[in-house]
VEXFIDO-36417 format. One record per residue (C-alpha): residue number from 1; x, y, z. Coordinates in steps of 0.05 Angstrom, whole numbers, plus 32768, in hexadecimal, padded with zeros to 4 digits. Layout:
REM VEXFIDO-36417
+-----+------+------+------+
| num |   px |   py |   pz |
+-----+------+------+------+
| NUM |    X |    Y |    Z |
...
+-----+------+------+------+
***
This chain:
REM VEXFIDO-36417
+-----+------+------+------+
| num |   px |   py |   pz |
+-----+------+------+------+
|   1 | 7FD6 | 832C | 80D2 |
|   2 | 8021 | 833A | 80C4 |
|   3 | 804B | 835A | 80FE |
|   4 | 8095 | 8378 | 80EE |
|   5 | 80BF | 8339 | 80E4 |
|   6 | 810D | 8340 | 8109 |
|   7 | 813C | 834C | 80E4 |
|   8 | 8176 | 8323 | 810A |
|   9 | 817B | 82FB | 8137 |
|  10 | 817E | 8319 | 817B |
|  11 | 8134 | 8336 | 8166 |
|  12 | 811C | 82F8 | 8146 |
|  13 | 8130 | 82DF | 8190 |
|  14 | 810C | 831B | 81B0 |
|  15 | 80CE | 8315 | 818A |
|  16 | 80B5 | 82CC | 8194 |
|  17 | 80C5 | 82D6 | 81E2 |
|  18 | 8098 | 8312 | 81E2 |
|  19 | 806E | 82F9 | 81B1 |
|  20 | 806A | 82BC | 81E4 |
|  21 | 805D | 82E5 | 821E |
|  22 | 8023 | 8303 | 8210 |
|  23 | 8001 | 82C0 | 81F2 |
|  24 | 8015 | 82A7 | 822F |
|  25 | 7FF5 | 82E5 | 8257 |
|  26 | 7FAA | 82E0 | 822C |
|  27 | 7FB2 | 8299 | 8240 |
|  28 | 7FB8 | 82A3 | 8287 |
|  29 | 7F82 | 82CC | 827D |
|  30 | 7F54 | 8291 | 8264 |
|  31 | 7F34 | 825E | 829C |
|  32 | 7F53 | 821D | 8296 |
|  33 | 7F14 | 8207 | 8298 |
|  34 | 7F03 | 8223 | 824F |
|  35 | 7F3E | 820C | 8230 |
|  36 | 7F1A | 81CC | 8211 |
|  37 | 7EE4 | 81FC | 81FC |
|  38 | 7ED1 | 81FF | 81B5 |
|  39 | 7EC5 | 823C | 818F |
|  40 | 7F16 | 825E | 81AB |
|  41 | 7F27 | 8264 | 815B |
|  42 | 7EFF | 8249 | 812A |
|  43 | 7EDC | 8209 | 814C |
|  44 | 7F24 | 81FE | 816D |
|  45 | 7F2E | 81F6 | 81B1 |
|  46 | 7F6B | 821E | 81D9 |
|  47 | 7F87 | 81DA | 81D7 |
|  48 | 7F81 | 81D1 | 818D |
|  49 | 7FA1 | 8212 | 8189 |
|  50 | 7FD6 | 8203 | 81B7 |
|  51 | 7FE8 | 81CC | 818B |
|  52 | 7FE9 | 81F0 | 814A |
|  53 | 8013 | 8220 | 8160 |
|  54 | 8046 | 81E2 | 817B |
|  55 | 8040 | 81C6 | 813B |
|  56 | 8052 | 8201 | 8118 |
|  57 | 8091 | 820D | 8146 |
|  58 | 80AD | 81C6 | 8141 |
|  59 | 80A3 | 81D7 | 80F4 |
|  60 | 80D3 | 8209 | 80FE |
|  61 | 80FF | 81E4 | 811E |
|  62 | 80FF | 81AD | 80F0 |
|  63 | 8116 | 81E5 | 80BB |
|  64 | 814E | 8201 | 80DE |
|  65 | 8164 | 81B8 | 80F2 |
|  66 | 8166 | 81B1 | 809E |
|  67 | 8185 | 81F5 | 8095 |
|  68 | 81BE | 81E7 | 80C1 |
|  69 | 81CB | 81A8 | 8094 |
|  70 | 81CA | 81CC | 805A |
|  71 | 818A | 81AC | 8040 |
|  72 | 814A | 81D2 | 802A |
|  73 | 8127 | 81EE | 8067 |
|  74 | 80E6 | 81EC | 8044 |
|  75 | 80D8 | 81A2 | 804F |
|  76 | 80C4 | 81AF | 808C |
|  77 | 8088 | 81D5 | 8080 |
|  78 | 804B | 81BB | 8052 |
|  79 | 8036 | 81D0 | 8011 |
|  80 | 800A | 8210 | 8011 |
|  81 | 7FC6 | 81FD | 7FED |
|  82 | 7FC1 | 8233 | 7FB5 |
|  83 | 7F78 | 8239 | 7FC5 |
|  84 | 7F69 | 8227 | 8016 |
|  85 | 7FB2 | 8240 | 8028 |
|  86 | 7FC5 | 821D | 8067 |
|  87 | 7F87 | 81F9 | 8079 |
|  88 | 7F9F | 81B4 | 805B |
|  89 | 7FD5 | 81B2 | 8082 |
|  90 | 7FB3 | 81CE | 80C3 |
|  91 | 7F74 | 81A4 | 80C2 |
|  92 | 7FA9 | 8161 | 80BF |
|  93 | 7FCD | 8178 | 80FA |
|  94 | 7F90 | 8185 | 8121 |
|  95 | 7F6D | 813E | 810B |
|  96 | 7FBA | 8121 | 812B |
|  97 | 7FB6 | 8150 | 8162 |
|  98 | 7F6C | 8153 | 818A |
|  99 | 7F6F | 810C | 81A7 |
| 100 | 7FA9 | 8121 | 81D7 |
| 101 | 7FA6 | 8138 | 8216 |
| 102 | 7FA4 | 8186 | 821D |
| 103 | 7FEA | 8180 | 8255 |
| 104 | 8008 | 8161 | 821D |
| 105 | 7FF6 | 818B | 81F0 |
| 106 | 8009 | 81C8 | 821D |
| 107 | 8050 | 81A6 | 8230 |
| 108 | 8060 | 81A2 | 81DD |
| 109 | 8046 | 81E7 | 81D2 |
| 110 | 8077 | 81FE | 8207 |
| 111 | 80B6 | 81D8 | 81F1 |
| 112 | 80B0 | 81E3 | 81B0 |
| 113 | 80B5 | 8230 | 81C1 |
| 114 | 80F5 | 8222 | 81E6 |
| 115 | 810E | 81F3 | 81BF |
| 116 | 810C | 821F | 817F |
| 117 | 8129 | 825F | 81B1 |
| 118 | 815E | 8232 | 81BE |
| 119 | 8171 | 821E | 8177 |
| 120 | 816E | 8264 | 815C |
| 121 | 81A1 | 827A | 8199 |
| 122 | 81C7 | 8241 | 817F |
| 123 | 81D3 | 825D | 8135 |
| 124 | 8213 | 8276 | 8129 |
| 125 | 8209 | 828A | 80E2 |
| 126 | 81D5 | 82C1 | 80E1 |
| 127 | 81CC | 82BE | 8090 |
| 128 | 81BA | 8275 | 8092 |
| 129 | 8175 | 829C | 80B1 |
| 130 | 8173 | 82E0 | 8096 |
| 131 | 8197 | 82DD | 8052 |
| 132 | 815E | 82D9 | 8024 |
| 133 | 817D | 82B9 | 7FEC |
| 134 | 81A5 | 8281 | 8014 |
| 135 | 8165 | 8248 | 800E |
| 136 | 8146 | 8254 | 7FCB |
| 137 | 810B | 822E | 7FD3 |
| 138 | 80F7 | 826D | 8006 |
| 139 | 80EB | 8291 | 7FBE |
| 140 | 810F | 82D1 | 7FD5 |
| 141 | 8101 | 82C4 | 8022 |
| 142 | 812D | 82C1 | 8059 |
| 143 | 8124 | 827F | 8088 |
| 144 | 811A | 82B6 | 80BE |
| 145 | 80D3 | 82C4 | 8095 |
| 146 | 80C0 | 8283 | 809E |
| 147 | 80D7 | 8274 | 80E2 |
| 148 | 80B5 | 82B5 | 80FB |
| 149 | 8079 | 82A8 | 80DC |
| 150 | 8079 | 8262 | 80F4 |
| 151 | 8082 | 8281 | 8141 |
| 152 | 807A | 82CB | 815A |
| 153 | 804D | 82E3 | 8127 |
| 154 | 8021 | 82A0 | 812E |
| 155 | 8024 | 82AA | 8172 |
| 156 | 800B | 82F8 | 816E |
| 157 | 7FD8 | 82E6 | 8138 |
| 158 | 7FB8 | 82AD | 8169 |
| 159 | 7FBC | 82D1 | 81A6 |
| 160 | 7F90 | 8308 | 8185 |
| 161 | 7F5E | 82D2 | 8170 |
| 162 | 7F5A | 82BA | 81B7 |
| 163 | 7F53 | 82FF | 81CB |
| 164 | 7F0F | 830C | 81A7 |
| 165 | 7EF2 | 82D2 | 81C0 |
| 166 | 7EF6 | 82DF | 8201 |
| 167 | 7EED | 8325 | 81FD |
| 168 | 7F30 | 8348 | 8219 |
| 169 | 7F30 | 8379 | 81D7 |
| 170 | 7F79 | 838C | 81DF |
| 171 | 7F9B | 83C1 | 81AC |
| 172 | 7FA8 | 839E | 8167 |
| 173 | 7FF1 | 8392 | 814D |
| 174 | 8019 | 83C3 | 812E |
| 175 | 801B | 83C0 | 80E8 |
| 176 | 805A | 83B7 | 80C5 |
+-----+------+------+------+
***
């Protein structure tokens, strides 16, 4: 699922807080009680998914943090597996991940979804994001692709995987 990517700043911004909201709104709408339950996505939990989706983010931030220094932004994500795409990478940080506690696990996926708000806001250069050609390791891609992806649009692809399972059948994305 691809949703319209921003295309500066202000609605990168925008975009993960609504993106954010409405997680955060099918969540509410999940009993606590079910949040250890397997089966939410794939045989993950809502916890497990919680804590993807905080990994993800602090991988963004990691790659801004190496933008702003002028170093390639693309160490901070893994290697895509030319056959099983992310899965590699995803099934490592769940194997470090389902031994903790699901409040700490909560408390990460929430800071890391301010703390990556607050180093966008923070960016006074709006090409070292959206100027495609700036971090060639991108191949062609803005940071902002990567950053997005790594945020709103995970957060909007997830949410509608917690949605089928339990049921709320809310209007699919727009496509872009």
């Amino acid at each position: 699922m691809r949703i319209m990517q921003p295309m500066n700043k202000q609605e990168m911004l925008d975009g993960i807080r609504v993106e954010r909201a409405k997680l955060d709104a099918t969540l509410t709408a999940i009993p606590r009680e079910r949040w250890t339950e397997a089966g939410a996505v794939g045989f993950w939990t809502v916890k497990d998914l919680l804590g993807h989706l905080a990994v993800w983010t602090s991988r963004a931030i990691t790659a801004l943090y190496f933008a702003e220094r002028g170093e390639d932004p693309r160490r901070a994500f893994p290697k895509q597996d030319p056959v099983s795409g992310w899965d590699p990478s995803n099934a490592i940080a769940y194997e470090e991940q389902k031994e903790r506690p699901l409040d700490r696990i909560e408390a990460d996926f929430r800071a890391s979804n301010l703390q990556l708000l607050k180093r966008l806001e923070q960016i006074k250069d709006d090409g070292l994001i959206f100027d495609p050609n700036r971090f060639p390791t991108l191949k062609a891609n803005a940071l902002a692709a990567w950053v997005w992806a790594s945020s709103g649009e995970h957060d909007a692809e997830h949410r509608h995987d917690l949605e089928k399972w339990i049921g709320i059948g809310l209007a699919p994305p727009a496509k872009s």
